[in-house]
C-alpha positions as CSV (number, residue, x, y, z in Angstrom):
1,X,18.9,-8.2,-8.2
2,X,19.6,-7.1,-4.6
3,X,22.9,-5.4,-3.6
4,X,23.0,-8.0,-1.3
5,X,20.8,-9.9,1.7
6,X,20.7,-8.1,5.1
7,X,20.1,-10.3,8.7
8,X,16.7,-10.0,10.3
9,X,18.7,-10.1,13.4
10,X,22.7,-10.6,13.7
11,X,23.2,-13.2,16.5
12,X,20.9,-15.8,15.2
13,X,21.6,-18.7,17.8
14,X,22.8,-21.9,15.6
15,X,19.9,-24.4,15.1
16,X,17.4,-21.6,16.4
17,X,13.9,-22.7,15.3
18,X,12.3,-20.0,13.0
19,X,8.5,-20.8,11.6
20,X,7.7,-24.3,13.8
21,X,9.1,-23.2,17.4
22,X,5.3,-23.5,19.5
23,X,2.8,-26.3,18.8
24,X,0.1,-23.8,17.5
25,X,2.2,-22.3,14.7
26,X,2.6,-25.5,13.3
27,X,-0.9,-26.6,13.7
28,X,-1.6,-23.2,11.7
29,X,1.3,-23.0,9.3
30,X,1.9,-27.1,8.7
31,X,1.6,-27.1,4.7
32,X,4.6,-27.7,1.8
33,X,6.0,-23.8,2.0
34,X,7.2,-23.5,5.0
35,X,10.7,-24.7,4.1
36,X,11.0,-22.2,1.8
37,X,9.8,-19.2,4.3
38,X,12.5,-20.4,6.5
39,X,15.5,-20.7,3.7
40,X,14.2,-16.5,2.8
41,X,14.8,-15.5,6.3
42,X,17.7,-17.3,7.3
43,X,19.2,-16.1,3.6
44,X,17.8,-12.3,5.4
45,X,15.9,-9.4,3.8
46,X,16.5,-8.1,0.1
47,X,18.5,-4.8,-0.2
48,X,18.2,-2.7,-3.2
49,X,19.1,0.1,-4.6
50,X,17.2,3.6,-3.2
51,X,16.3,6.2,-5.6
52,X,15.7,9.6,-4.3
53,X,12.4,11.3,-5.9
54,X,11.7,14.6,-4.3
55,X,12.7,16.2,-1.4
56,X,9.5,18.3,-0.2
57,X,9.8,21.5,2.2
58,X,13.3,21.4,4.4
59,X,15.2,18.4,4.6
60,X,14.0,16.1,7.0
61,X,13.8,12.8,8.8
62,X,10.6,11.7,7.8
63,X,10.4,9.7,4.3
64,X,7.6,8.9,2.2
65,X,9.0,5.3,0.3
66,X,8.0,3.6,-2.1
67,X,8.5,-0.1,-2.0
68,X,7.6,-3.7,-0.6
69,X,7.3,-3.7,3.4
70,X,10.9,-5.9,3.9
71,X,12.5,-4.4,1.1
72,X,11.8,-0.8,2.9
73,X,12.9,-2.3,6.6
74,X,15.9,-3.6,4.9
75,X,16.9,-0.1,3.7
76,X,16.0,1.5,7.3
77,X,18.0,-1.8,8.9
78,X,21.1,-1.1,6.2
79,X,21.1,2.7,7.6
80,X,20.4,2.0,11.3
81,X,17.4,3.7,11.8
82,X,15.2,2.2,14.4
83,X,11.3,2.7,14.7
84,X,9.7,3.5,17.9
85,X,6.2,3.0,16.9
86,X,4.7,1.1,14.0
87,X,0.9,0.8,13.2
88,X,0.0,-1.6,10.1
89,X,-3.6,-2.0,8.4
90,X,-2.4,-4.8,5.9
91,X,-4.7,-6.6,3.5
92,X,-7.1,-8.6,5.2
93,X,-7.0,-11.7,3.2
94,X,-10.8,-10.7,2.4
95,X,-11.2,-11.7,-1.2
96,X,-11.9,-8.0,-2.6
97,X,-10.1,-6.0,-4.8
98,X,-9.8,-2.1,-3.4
99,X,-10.1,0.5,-6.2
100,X,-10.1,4.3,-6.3
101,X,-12.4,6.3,-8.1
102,X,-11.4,8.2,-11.3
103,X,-13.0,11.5,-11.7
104,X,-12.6,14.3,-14.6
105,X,-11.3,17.5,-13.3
106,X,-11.7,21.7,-14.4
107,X,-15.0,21.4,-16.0
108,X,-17.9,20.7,-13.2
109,X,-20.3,19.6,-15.7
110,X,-18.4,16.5,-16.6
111,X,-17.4,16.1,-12.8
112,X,-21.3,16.4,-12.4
113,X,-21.8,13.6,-15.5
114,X,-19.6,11.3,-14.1
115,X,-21.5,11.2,-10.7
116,X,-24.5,10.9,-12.6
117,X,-23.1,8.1,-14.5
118,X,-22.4,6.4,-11.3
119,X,-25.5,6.2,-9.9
120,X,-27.0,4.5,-13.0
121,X,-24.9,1.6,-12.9
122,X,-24.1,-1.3,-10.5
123,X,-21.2,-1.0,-8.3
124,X,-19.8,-4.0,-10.1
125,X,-20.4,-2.3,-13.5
126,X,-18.5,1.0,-12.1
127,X,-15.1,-1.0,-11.8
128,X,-14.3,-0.4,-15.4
129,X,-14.0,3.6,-14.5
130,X,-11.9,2.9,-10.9
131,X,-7.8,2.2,-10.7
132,X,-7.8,-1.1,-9.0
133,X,-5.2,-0.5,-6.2
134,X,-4.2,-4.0,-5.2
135,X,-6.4,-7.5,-5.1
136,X,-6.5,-8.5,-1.6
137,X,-6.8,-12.5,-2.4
138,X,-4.8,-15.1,-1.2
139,X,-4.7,-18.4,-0.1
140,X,-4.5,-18.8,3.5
141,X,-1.3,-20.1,3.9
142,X,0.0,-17.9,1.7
143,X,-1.3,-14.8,3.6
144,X,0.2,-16.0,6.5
145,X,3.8,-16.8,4.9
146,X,3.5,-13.2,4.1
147,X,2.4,-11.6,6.9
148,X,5.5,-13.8,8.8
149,X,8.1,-12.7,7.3
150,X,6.6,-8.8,7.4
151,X,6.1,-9.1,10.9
152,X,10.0,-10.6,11.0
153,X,10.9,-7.8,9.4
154,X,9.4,-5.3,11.0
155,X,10.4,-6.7,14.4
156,X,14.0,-5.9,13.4
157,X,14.0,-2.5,13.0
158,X,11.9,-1.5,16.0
159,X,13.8,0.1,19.3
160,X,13.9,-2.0,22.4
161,X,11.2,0.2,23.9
162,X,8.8,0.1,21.2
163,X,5.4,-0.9,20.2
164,X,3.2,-2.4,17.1
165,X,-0.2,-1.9,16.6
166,X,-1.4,-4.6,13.7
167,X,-5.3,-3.5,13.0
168,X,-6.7,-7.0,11.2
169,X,-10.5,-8.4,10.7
170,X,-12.6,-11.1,11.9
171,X,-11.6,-12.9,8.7
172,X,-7.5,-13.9,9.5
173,X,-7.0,-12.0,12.3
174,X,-7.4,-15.0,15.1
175,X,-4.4,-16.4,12.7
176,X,-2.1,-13.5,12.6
177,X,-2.5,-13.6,16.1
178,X,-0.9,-16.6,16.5
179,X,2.1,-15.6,14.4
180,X,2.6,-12.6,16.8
181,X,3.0,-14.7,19.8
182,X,5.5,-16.3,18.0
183,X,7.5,-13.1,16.5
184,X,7.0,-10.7,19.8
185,X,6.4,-13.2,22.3
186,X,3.1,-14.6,24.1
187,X,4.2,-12.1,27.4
188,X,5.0,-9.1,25.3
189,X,1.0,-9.1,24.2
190,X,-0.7,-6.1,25.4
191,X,-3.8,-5.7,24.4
192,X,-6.8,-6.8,22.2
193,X,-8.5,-4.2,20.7
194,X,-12.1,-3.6,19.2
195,X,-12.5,-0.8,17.6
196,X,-16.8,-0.6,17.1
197,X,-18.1,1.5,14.2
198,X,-21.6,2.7,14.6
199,X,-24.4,2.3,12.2
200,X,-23.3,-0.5,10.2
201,X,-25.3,-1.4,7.8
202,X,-26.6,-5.3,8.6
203,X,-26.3,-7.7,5.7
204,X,-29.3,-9.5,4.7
205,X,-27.2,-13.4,5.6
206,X,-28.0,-15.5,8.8
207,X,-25.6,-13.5,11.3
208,X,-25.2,-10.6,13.2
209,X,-23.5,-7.5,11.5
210,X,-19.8,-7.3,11.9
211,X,-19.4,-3.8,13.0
212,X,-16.0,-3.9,14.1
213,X,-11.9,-4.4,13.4
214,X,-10.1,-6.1,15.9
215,X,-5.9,-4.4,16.5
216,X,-3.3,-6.6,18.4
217,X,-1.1,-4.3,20.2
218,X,2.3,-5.8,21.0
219,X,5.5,-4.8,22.8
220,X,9.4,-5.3,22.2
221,X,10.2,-6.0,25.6
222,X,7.4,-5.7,28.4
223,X,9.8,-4.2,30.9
224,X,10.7,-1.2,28.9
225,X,7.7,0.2,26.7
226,X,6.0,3.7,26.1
227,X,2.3,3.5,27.1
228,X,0.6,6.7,28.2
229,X,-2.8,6.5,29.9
230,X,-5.3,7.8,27.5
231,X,-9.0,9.3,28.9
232,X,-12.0,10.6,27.3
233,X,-14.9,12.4,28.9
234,X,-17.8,11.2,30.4
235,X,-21.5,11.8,29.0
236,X,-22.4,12.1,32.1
237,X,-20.2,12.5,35.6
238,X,-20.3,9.6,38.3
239,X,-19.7,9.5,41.9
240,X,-16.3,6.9,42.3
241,X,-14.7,6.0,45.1
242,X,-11.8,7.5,46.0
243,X,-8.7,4.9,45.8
244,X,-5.1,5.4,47.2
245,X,-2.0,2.5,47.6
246,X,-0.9,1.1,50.6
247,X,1.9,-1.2,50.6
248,X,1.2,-1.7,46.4
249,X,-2.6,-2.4,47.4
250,X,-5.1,0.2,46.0
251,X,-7.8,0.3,48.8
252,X,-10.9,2.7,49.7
253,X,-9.6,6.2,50.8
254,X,-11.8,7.2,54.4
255,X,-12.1,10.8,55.7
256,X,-11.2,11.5,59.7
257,X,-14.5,9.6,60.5
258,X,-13.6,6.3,59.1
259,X,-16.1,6.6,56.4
260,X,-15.6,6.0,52.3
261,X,-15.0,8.9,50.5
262,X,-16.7,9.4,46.8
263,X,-15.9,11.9,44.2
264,X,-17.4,13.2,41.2
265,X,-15.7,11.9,38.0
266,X,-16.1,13.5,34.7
267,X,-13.7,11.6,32.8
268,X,-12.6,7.7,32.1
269,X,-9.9,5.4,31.2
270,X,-10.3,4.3,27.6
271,X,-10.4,0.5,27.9
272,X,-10.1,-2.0,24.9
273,X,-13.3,-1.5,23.4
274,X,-12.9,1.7,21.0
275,X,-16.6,3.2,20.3
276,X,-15.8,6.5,18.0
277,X,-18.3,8.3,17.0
278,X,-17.3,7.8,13.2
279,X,-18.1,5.3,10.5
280,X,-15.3,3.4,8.7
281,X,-14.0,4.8,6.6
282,X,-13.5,8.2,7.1
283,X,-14.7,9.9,3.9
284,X,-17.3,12.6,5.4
285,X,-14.9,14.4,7.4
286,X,-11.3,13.5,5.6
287,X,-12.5,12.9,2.0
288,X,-9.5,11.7,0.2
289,X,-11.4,9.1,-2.3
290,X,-8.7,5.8,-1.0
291,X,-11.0,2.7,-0.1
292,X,-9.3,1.4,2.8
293,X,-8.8,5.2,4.7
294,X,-8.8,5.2,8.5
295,X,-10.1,8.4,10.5
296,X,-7.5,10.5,12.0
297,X,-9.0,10.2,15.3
298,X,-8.4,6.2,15.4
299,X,-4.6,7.0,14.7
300,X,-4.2,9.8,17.1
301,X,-5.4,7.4,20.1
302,X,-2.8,4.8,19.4
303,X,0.1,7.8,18.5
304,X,-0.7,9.2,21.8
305,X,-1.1,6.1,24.0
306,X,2.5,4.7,23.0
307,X,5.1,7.4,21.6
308,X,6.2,10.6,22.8
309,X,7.0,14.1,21.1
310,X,9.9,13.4,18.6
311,X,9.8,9.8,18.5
312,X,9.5,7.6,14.9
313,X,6.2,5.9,13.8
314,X,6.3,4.0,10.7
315,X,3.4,2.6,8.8
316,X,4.2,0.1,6.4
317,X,1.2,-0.6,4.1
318,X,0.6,3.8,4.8
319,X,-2.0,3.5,2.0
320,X,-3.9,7.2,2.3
321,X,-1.5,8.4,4.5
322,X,-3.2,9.1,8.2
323,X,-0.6,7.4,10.0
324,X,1.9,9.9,8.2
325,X,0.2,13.3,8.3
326,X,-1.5,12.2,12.1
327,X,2.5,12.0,13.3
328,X,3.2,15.2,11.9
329,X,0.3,17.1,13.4
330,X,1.2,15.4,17.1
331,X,4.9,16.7,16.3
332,X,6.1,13.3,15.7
333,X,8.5,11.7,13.0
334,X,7.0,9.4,10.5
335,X,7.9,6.6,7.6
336,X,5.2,5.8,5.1
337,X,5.6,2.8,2.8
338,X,3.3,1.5,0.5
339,X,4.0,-0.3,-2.9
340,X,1.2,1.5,-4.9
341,X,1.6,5.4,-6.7
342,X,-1.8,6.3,-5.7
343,X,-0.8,5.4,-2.1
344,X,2.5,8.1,-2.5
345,X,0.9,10.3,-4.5
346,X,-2.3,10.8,-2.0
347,X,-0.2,11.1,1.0
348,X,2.1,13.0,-0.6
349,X,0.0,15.6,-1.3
350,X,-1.7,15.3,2.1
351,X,1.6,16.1,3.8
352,X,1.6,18.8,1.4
353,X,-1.3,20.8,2.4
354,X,0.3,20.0,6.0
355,X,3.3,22.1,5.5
356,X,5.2,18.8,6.5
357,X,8.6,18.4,5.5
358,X,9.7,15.1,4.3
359,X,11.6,13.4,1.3
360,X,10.3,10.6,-1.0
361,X,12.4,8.0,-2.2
362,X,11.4,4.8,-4.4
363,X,12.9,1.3,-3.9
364,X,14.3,-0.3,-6.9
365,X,13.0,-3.8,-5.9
366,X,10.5,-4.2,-9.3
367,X,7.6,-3.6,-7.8
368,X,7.0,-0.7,-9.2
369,X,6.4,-1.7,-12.8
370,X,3.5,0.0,-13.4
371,X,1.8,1.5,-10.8
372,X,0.8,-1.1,-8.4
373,X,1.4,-4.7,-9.0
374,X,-2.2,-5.9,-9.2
375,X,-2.3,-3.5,-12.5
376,X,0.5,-5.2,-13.8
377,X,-1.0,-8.8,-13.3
378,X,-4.0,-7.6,-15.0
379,X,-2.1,-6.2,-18.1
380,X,0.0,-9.4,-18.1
381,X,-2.4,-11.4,-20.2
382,X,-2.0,-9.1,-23.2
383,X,1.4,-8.1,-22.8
384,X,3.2,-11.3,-23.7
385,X,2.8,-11.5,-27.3
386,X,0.5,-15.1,-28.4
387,X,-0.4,-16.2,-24.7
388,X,-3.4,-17.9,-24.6
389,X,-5.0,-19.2,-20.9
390,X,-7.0,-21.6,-19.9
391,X,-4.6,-24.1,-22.3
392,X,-5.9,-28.1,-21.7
393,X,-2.7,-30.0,-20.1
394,X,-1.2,-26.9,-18.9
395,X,-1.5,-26.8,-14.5
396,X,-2.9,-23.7,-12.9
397,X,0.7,-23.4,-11.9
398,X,1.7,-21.8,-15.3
399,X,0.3,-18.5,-16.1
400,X,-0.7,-19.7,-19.4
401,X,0.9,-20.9,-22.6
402,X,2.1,-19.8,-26.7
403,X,1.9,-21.8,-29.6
404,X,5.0,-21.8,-31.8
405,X,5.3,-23.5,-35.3
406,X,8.8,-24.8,-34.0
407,X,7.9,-25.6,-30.2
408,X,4.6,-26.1,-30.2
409,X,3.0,-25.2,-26.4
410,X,5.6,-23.5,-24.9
411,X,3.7,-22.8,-21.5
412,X,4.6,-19.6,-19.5
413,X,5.4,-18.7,-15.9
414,X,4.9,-15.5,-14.6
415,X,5.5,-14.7,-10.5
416,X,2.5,-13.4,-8.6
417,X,3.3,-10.0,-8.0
418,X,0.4,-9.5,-5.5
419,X,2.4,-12.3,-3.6
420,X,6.3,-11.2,-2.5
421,X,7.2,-14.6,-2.3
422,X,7.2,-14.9,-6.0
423,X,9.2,-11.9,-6.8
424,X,12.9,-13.8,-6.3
425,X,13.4,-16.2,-9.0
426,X,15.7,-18.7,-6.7
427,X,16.3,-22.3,-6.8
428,X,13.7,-23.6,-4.6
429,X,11.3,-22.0,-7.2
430,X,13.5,-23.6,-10.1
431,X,13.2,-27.2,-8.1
432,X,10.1,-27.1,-8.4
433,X,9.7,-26.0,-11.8
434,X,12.2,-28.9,-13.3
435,X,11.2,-31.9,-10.4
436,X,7.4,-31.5,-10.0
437,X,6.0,-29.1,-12.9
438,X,8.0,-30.5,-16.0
439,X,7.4,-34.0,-15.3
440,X,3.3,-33.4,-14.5
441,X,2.3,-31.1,-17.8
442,X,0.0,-33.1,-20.0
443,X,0.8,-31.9,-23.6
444,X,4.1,-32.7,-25.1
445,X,6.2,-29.2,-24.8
446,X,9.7,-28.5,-26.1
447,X,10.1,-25.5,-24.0
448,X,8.7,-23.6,-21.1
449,X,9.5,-19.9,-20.7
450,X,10.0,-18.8,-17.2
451,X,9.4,-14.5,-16.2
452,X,11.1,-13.4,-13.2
453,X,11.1,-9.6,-11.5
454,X,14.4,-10.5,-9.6
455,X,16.6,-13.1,-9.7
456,X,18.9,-14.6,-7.0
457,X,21.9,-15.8,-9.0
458,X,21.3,-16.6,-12.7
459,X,24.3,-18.0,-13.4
460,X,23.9,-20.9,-10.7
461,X,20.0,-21.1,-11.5
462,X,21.5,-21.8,-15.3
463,X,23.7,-24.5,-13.6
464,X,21.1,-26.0,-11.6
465,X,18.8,-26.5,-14.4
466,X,21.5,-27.6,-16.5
467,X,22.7,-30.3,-14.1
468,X,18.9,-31.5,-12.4
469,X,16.9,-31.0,-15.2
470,X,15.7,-35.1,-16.1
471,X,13.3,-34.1,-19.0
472,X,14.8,-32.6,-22.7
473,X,12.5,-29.4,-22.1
474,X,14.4,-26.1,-22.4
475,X,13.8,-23.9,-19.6
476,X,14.5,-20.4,-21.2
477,X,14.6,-17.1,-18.6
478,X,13.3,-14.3,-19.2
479,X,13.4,-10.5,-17.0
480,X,9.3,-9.3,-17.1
481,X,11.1,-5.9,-16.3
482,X,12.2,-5.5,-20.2
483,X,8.8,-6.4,-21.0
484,X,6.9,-4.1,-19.1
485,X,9.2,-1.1,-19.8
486,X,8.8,-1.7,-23.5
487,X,5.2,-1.2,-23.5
488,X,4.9,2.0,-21.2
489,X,3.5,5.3,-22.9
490,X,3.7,8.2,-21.3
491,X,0.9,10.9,-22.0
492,X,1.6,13.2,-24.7
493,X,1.6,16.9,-23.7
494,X,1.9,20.2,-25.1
495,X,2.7,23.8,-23.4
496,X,4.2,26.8,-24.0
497,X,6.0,28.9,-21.8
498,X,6.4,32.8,-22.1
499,X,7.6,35.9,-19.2
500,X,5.8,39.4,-18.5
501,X,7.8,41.6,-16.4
502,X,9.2,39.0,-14.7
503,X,6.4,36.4,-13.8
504,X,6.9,33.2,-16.3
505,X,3.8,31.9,-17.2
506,X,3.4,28.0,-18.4
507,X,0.4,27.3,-20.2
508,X,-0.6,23.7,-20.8
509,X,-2.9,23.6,-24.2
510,X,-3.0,19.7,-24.6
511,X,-2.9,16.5,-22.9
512,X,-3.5,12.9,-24.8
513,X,-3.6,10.1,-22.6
514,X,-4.3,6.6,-24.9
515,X,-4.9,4.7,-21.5
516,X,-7.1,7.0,-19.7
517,X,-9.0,7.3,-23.7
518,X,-8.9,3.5,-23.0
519,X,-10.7,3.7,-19.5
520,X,-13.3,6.1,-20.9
521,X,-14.5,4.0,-24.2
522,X,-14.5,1.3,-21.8
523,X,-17.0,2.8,-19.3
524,X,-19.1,4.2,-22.0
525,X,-19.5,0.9,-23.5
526,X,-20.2,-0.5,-20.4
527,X,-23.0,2.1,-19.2
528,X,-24.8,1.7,-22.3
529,X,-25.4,-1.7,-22.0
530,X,-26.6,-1.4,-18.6
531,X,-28.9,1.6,-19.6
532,X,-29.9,0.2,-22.4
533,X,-30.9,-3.5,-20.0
534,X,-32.8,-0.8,-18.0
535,X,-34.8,1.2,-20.6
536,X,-32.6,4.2,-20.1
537,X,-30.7,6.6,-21.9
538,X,-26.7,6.4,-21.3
539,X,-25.1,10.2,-21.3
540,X,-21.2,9.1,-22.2
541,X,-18.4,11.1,-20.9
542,X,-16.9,13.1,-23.7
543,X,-13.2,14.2,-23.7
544,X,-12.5,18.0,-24.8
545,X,-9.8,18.0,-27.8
546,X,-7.4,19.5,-25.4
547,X,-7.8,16.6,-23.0
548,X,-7.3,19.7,-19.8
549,X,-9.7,18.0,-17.8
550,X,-7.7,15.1,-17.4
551,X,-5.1,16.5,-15.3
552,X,-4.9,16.5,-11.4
553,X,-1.9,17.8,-10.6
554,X,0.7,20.8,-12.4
555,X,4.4,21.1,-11.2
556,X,7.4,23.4,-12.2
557,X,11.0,22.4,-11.4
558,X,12.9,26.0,-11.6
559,X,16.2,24.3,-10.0
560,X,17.3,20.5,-11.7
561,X,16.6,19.5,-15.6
562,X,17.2,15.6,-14.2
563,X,17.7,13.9,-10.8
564,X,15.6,14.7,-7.8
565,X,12.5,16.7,-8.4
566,X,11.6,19.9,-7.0
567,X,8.7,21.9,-7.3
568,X,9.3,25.7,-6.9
569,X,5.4,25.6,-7.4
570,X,2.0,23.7,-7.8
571,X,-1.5,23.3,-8.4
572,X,-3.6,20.3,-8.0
573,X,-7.3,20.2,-8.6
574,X,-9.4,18.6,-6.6
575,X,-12.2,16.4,-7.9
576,X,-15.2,19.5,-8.0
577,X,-12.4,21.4,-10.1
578,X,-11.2,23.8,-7.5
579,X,-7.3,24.7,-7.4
580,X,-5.3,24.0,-4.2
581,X,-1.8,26.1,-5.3
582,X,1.7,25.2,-2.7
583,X,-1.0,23.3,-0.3
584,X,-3.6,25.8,0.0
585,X,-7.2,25.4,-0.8
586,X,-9.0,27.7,-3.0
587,X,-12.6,28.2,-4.5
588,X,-11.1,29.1,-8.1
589,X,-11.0,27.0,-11.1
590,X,-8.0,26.1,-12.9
591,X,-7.3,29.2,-16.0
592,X,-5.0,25.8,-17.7
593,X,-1.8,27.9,-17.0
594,X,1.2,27.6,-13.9
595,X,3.0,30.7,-12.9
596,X,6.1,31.6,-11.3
597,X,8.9,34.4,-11.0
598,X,11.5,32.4,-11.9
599,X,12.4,30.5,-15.1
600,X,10.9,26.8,-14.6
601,X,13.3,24.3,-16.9
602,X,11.1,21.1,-15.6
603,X,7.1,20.7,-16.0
604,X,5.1,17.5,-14.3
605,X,2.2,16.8,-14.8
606,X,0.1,14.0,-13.2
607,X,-3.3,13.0,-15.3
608,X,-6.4,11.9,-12.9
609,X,-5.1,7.9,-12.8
610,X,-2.1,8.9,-11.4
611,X,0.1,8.5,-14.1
612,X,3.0,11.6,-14.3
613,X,5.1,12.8,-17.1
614,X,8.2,14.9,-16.6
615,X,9.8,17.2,-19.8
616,X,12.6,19.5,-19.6
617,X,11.6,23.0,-20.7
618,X,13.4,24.0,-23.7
């Protein structure tokens, strides 16, 4: 539950339209939800408890969070810290689900059977060995609520002199557009951008190939915003006229005999359309195995062009992290949110390797469940003990439905996590529950059980039920939070730790990971039948009975046993097996064994999903 409810803006004029204020939002945003978009932002933005994770390199400014985009800009709202430069690559509505790769680590000849693996089987097929990241599908309208009351958000923690860059698709973009007009202003619009791709490859439909992202770029205030004319060089230099003002005109410059004076010119203003020479994303150059990466060089063009040395630039869905470790290298401040571990962990470790200093804390607004919410969603099905889907009489509305020898079909509601709209249990969501949903299910149910992640006020949901509830069906409520942390199993590991003249050495000699064995038997079974539909033979990944090549990532703690991590040292493998110790790359392979010179009394370790596990050192 939040601490409490923090205004988007503080002098909110009375009767001050929010959602339907122009003729073309309404046109584009005229459904059933919009009431309830407005009663969230007029009620303000969720504030939650912060936890502090781990402060890395000196204490600094710049935070690495953990949490939904208006739950993070009500923390930075709550302690005043304004934003002079935000660039946001949300999902695009697209209809895909974005994934990372899984690969085995120390021993090259699995990492090299895993990529053989992979090219035997359809992409489709390869989905049962990838950590799906988050499901980028959504209704239309819903997108768009979303994306509202983000933008709102986002809006009111930005400085009066700053800008947003929002970098969208062909597919919703024209939409979001119009909700920008709305949130910034139609005069604070600044530019349109295309940002072309080369060598796309064309799709085999009736169309041209989309080769390009468009990015709105908006101001706070068009009288007072930091633009820097950006230039790149010429292939080839030009003769230009030379151009000087008069009176505010530009005109043609003469020489002493009246005529027009040309010069060579070896560079150009960079105008709207972006041609880089890169492909999207950037995996040749800045391998970092995330789906939706963006190349550095995209970032450091927007960076430059509208903030200065020492100014803030937040990214809010940071994902891999360029936004972040780009900021850093051009000796600016930066916030990176993102609701998913592999999105902290990867830019984490980026930062790392950057020598940035930064500290990482997590929101405690139950997003974080299990790693990223589309995860959860996906394990839901299983997780509630009975449920069944698919139940005849039951609306797509409930998430499915058990059958009790008491009750009978009880059907189940579960928020959409992938949807924040969902996440408050409030009595809109109860309204239509009791009034709409109760009185249209076609079985003949004693009870419905009703999951929330957070809940407004239960004791006046409990009253509202009570008092507008026309049917005899119980409406029991139920916290998903104590469901979800009952069935969470860390990895089992086992080390020993022993000191030589002074250097402690930490050797790990077993790691058992049920979920990641999961994965594996999974994609085994999986690749077999494929090989076996193509006349091939299958060569399954095999686990060693110490299970070392299923961790990334080695830490010691040599200050705190609880609290705020710390690591006095590290090493991280990278997917070919080579150790990166404190940030810095090597060409050795891992010996399964962490050093240091003084006495560690905390050991992490983080297996190749992501998933960590902390134990005090005895």
């Amino acid at each position: 539950m939040p601490v409490k409810y923090i205004p988007y803006y503080p002098n909110t004029v009375e009767g001050q339209a929010i959602l339907d204020n122009i003729t073309r939002t309404q046109r584009v945003l005229r459904y059933r939800e919009n009431n309830k978009v407005y009663d969230r932002i007029k009620r303000g933005m969720p504030y939650y408890e912060v936890e502090p994770l781990e402060t890395v390199g000196e204490p600094s400014e710049n935070l690495v969070i953990r949490g939904e985009c208006i739950s993070a800009c009500a923390y930075l709202k709550e302690k005043g810290i304004k934003v002079d430069l935000v660039y946001i690559d949300p999902p695009f509505a697209s209809g895909a689900d974005y994934a990372k790769k899984v690969y085995l680590r120390k021993n090259p000849k699995l990492a090299e059977k895993v990529a053989a693996a992979e090219q035997e089987m359809d992409i489709d097929e390869l989905k049962a060995f990838e950590e799906k990241m988050y499901g980028d599908i959504w209704q239309k309208e819903d997108y768009l609520n979303w994306m509202y009351e983000n933008l709102m958000a986002i809006k009111s923690v930005m400085s009066d002199n700053a800008s947003i860059y929002v970098h969208l698709d062909w597919n919703i973009g024209h939409y979001v557009k119009v909700l920008m007009d709305e949130v910034f202003g139609e005069d604070n619009f600044v530019n349109e951008i295309t940002w072309h791709y080369y060598n796309k490859m064309a799709p085999s439909s009736k169309c041209f190939p989309r080769a390009s992202d468009k990015i709105f770029l908006y101001c706070k205030s068009k009288d007072d915003f930091i633009f820097n004319r950006q230039t790149e060089e010429r292939e080839q230099p030009v003769k230009q006229l030379v151009r000087k003002f008069v009176d505010g005109k530009a005109i043609n410059a003469r020489d002493d005999n009246g005529n027009v004076m040309y010069r060579d010119s070896f560079e150009k203003r960079i105008d709207d359309v972006w041609r880089m020479s890169m492909l999207q994303p950037a995996d040749k150059t800045q391998p970092l195995n995330y789906s939706t990466q963006k190349p550095e060089a995209l970032l450091q063009r927007m960076i430059n062009a509208s903030s200065n040395k020492g100014m803030l630039v937040a990214d809010f869905f940071g994902g891999s992290g360029v936004t972040a470790k780009v900021a850093n290298d051009l000796v600016r401040k930066f916030i990176h949110v993102d609701i998913g571990i592999n999105s902290i962990q990867t830019v984490r470790d980026r930062l790392k390797e950057a020598n940035a200093n930064f500290q990482i804390f997590e929101i405690k607004d139950g997003v974080s469940l299990f790693r990223n919410p589309q995860q959860t969603m996906d394990k839901l099905a299983i997780l509630i003990p009975g449920l069944q889907k698919g139940v005849k009489g039951i609306s797509k509305f409930w998430f499915g439905a058990i059958t009790k020898s008491k009750e009978g079909i009880v059907p189940v509601y579960v928020p959409n996590l992938l949807n924040t709209q969902e996440k408050v249990l409030d009595i809109p969501t109860i309204n239509t529950i009791i009034n709409q949903e109760l009185q249209n299910l076609e079985v003949n149910a004693k009870k419905v059980i009703v999951y929330y992640i957070d809940i407004d006020d239960q004791k006046a949901l409990e009253k509202f039920i009570k008092d507008n509830n026309a049917t005899e069906i119980e409406v029991e409520l139920k916290d998903l939070k104590n469901l979800l942390h009952d069935v969470v199993i860390e990895d089992i590991i086992e080390f020993t730790t022993t000191e030589t003249k002074g250097v402690f050495t930490t050797e790990i000699t077993k790691l058992i990971s049920d979920r990641l064995i999961q994965k594996i038997g999974e994609f085994n079974q999986k690749g077999n039948l494929q090989s076996i539909k193509k006349g091939k033979k299958f060569d399954p990944i095999n686990i060693s009975n110490e299970g070392l090549e299923l961790i990334e990532l080695i830490a010691l703690d040599c200050e705190n046993t609880e609290g705020q991590w710390h690591s006095t040292t590290e090493i991280k493998m990278d997917k070919l097996g080579y150790v990166i110790k404190d940030g810095v790359k090597s060409k050795d392979f891992w010996d399964g064994k962490i050093r240091c010179e003084t006495k560690p009394k905390r050991i992490k370790i983080r297996n190749i999903s992501g998933d960590e596990t902390i134990k005090v050192i005895e």
